[in-house]
N, C-alpha and C positions, 0 to 999 in steps of 0.2 A: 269312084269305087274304091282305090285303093286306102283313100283317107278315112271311107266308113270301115272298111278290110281292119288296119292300122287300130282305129278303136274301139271294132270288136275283139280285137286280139287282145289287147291293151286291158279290157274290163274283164277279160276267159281270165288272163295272165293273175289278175289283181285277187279277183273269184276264187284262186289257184291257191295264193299264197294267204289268204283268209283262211280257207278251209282246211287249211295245215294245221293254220294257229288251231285254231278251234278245236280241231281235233286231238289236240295235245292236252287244250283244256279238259275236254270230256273227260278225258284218264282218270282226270283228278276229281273235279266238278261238275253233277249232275245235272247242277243248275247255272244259270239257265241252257237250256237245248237250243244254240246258235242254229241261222239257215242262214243263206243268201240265195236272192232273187227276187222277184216281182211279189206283188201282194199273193198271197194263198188263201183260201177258202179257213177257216178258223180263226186267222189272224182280223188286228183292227189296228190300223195306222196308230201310232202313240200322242197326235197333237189331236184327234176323236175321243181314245182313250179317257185322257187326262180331262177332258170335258165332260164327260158322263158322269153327272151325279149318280146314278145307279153304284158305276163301279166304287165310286171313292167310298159313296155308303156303307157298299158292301165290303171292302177294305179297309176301312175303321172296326165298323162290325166283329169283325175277323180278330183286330186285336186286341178288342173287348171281352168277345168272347174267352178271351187268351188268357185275358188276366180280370178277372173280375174285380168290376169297382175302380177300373182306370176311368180316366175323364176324354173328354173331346182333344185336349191337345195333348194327354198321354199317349191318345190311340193315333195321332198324327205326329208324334215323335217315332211312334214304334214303327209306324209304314212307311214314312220316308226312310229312318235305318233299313229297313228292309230291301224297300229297294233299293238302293244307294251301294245296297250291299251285295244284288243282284247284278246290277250296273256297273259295280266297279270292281270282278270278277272276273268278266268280260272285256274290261279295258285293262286288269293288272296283266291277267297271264296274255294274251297276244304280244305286249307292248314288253314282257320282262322276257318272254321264250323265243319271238322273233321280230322285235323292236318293229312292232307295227300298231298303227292306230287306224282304227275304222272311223266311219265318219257318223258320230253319235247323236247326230241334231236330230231332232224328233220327227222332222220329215223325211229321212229317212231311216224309221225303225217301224216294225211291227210288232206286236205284242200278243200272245195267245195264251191264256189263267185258266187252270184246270183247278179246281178249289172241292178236294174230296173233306167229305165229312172229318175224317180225322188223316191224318200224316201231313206232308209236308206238301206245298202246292205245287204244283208241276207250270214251269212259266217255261214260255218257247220265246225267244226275241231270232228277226229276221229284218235281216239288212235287206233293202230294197233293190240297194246299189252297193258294189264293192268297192268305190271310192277306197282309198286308206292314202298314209303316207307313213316313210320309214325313214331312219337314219343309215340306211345299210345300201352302199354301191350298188352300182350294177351300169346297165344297158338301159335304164330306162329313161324315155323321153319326157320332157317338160311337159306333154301333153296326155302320158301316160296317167293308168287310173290309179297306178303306185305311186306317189309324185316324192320321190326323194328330195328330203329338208336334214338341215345338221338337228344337231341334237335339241337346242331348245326350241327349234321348230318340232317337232316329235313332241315336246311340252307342251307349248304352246296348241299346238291342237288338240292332244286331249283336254286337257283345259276348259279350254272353249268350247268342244264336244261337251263334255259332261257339264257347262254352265249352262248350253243353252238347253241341255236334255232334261236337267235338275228346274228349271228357272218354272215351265208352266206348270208344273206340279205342286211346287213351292208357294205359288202363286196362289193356285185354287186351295190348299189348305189352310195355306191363312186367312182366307177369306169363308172359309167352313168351319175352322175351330179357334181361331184367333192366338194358334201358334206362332210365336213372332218368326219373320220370315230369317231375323239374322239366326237365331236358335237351331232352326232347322241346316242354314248352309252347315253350320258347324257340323250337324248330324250328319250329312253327307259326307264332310271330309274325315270327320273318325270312319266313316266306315269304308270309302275309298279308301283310308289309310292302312285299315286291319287285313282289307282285300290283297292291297300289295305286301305286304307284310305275309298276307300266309303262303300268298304265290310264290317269295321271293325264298320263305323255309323250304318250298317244296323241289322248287327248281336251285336249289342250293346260291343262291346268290340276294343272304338275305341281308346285306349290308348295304349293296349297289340298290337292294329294293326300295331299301328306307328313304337312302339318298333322294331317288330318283320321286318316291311319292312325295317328298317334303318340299322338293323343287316344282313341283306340278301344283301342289298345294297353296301352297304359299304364295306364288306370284302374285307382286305388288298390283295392288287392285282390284280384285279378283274376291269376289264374295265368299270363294273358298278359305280365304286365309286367316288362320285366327291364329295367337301368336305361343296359344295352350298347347294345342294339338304338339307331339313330340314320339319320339321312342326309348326307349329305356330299358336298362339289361337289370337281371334279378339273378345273381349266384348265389348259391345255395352251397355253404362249405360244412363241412366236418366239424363239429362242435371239438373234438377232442382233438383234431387237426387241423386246426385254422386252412394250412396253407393246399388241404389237399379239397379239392372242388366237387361237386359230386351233380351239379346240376345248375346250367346255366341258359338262359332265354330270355329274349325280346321280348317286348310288348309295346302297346301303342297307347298314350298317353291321349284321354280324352281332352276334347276342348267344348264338346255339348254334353248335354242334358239326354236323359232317355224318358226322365220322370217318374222312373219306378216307384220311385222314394215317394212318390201322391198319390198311390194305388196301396188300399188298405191289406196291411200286413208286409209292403215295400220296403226297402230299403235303398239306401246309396250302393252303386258297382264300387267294386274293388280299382278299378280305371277312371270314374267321375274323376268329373272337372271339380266337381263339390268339395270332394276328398282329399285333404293336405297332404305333401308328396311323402311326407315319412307315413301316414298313415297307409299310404296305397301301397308303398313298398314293404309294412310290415302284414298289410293281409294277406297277401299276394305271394309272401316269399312261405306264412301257415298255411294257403292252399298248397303251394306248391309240397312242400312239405309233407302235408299230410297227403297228398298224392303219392308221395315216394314211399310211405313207410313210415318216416321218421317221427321220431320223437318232437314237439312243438319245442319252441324257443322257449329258455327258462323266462323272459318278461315278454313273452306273447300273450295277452289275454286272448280269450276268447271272441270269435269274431263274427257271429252270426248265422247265419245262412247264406249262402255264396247265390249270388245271382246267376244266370245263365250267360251274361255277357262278361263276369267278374276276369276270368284267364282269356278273355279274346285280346 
């Protein structure tokens, strides 16, 4: 009795420090609407999910609809970013605000799509099990549902989480639109990377953010790693005073494709891999620009129509 006692306390305790995180998320982040517990009435396990041609039809669809005149593997670059982007929201902020990782493998997530005619879709994800592991001391037992690891174990398992969450999705797409499967991990990790990156602006710690997504990223092996994907700062000074700054920001340097640019009237992001780095830093610093106010650079030409993903 006491050993069951021991991990039911063990999993309340883990439950406990989950629903912390999460709820620091929400402040911020509408999406997705985290739960923990058992399966619920609306949800659909995510390795069901990811198998229902219906859904993926109807999730291509959606970003077709979006953008008229994409293709089969525009509208599977734009869904995987998406979710990837849903996904890794949910592993930046727990993992930057209380250095904790939930356990992301597809058996234990659930998933629930609200998909109104127009606005933004409403996705609920619910951990089945509060498994997690942190890099942060304490009292807790080797057999505990918190199972404290040093730091690139904390890597190391989102990692892993998000490969094996990403892999059957990745999987069935390529086999639906003949997106190649390396193309897509890219997409995943720009947009894991932009997740930690906006997490890491908000919770002010947005230097440790980059670090930490590039090392998670990155690891030797790892289908996530591609050697494009980067960060990079963009100042913005005083033309009549060099030395005095007026507006300075991060951004996250793509290593995939979105494929805009083959959807008629597309164009290349401001962030593409496509994009030569003086060129991305000379659109990017006329958005910025012309978001402040400011007069354009005397040899700025004109740069088009800015994408939606251009300043992510």
């Amino acid at each position: 009795m006491n050993g069951r006692t021991d991990d039911r306390e063990n999993t309340n305790a883990a439950a406990r420090k989950l629903r912390v995180a999460f709820g620091v998320m929400a402040q911020h982040w509408p999406l997705p609407e985290v739960e923990i517990g058992p399966m619920a009435p609306g949800f659909m396990p995510v390795p069901s999910l990811l198998a229902d041609d219906r859904f993926l039809a109807a999730m291509l669809a959606r970003q077709q609809a979006g953008t008229p005149g994409l293709d089969a593997k525009g509208a599977a670059a734009y869904f995987i970013s998406e979710y990837a982007g849903v996904l890794g929201i949910a592993a930046a902020s727990p993992y930057l605000s209380h250095c904790l990782v939930p356990a992301f493998v597809p058996e234990n997530c659930a998933l629930a799509f609200e998909l109104p005619a127009e606005g933004r879709p409403k996705v609920r994800l619910r951990l089945l099990d509060p498994r997690c592991v942190t890099d942060r001391g304490g009292n807790s037992r080797r057999s505990s549902s918190c199972r404290p690891v040093d730091r690139e174990g904390l890597r190391s398992e989102l990692r892993e989480g998000l490969e094996a969450h990403m892999e059957p999705l990745i999987h069935r797409l390529h086999g639906r639109t003949g997106l190649p499967w390396q193309a897509m991990w890219r997409l995943v990790s720009d947009s894991v990377a932009a997740r930690f990156l906006e997490a890491g602006r908000q919770f002010g710690c947005e230097e440790s953010a980059q670090a930490e997504a590039l090392a998670i990223l990155k690891g030797p092996g790892s289908p996530l790693a591609n050697r494009q994907l980067h960060f990079f700062e963009i100042v913005v000074r005083d033309e009549a005073s060099p030395r005095r700054i007026i507006a300075r920001r991060s951004f996250r340097a793509r290593g995939g494709c979105c494929r805009f640019y083959t959807a008629p009237g597309g164009s290349y992001c401001s962030t593409c891999v496509l994009v030569s780095p003086h060129e991305r830093r000379r659109r990017i610093e006329a958005q910025m620009r012309y978001r402040l106010g400011l007069p354009p650079l005397v040899d700025t030409a004109p740069t088009g129509a800015a994408h939606p993903k251009d300043l992510s």
